[in-house]
N, C-alpha and C positions, 0 to 999 in steps of 0.2 A: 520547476516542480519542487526541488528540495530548500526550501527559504531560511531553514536553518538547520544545523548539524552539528554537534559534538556529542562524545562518545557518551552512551545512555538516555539522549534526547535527540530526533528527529521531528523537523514540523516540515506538511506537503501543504503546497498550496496550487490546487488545478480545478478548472469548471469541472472538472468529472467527479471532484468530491464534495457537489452541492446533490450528486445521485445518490441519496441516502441508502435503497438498494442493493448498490454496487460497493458502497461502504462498508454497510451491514455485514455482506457478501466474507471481505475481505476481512473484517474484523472478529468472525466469528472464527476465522481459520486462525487470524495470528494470537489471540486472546489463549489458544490452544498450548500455546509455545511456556514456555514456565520462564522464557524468559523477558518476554511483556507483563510490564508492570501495570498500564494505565494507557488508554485509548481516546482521547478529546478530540471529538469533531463537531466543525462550527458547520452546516449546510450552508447559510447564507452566505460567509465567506469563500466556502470552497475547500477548507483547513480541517488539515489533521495531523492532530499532535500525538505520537506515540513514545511514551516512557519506557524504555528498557537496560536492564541488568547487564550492562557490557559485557560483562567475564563471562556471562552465559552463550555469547553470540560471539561465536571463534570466527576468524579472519577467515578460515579456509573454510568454512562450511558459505561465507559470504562471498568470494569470489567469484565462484563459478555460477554465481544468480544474478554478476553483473548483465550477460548478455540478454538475460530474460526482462529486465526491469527497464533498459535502453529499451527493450522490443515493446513493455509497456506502456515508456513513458511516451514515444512515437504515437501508440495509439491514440494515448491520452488528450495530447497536443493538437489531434485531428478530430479531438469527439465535437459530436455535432450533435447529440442528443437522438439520434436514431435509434430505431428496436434495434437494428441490426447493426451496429456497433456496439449497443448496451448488451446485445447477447456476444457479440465476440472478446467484449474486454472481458463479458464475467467469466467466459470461459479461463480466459487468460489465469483469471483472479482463480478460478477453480485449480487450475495447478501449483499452487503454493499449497495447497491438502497437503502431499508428498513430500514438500519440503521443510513446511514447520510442522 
């Protein structure tokens, strides 16, 4: 899921990010955060590129979202394009409100 990574640049690349919806969803929450910079997602490919301010995004507030984002990416890995998947991950997507 994570295709690349260093610190103030993550790109995701999953069939669940050709659901522009559940994009949308997600990036209306993290855009919220002051410390994403920049949001590029390709649907075709599936990719989503997020820009963000390192020093903004402290190691311990990231920690403890490791088990949440396993419990995502699990989903992720099993989407089949169903309503009811597409309603259980936005839910999912829905609790990051709280967190960014």
């Amino acid at each position: 899921m994570i295709t690349s990574f260093f610190p103030g640049r993550v790109r995701l690349r999953a069939p669940i990010f050709k659901e522009e919806d559940l994009v949308s969803q997600a990036r209306s929450i993290l855009e919220k955060s002051a410390a994403v910079k920049k949001i590029e997602h390709n649907p075709v490919t599936g990719s989503v590129l997020i820009e963000y301010e390192p020093s903004k995004v402290p190691l311990e507030k990231l920690l403890p979202m490791q088990d949440f984002f396993t419990r995502l990416a699990g989903e992720a890995s099993r989407f089949d394009g169903s309503q009811a998947q597409k309603e259980a991950l936005s839910r999912m997507i829905s609790t990051l409100e709280g967190i960014f």
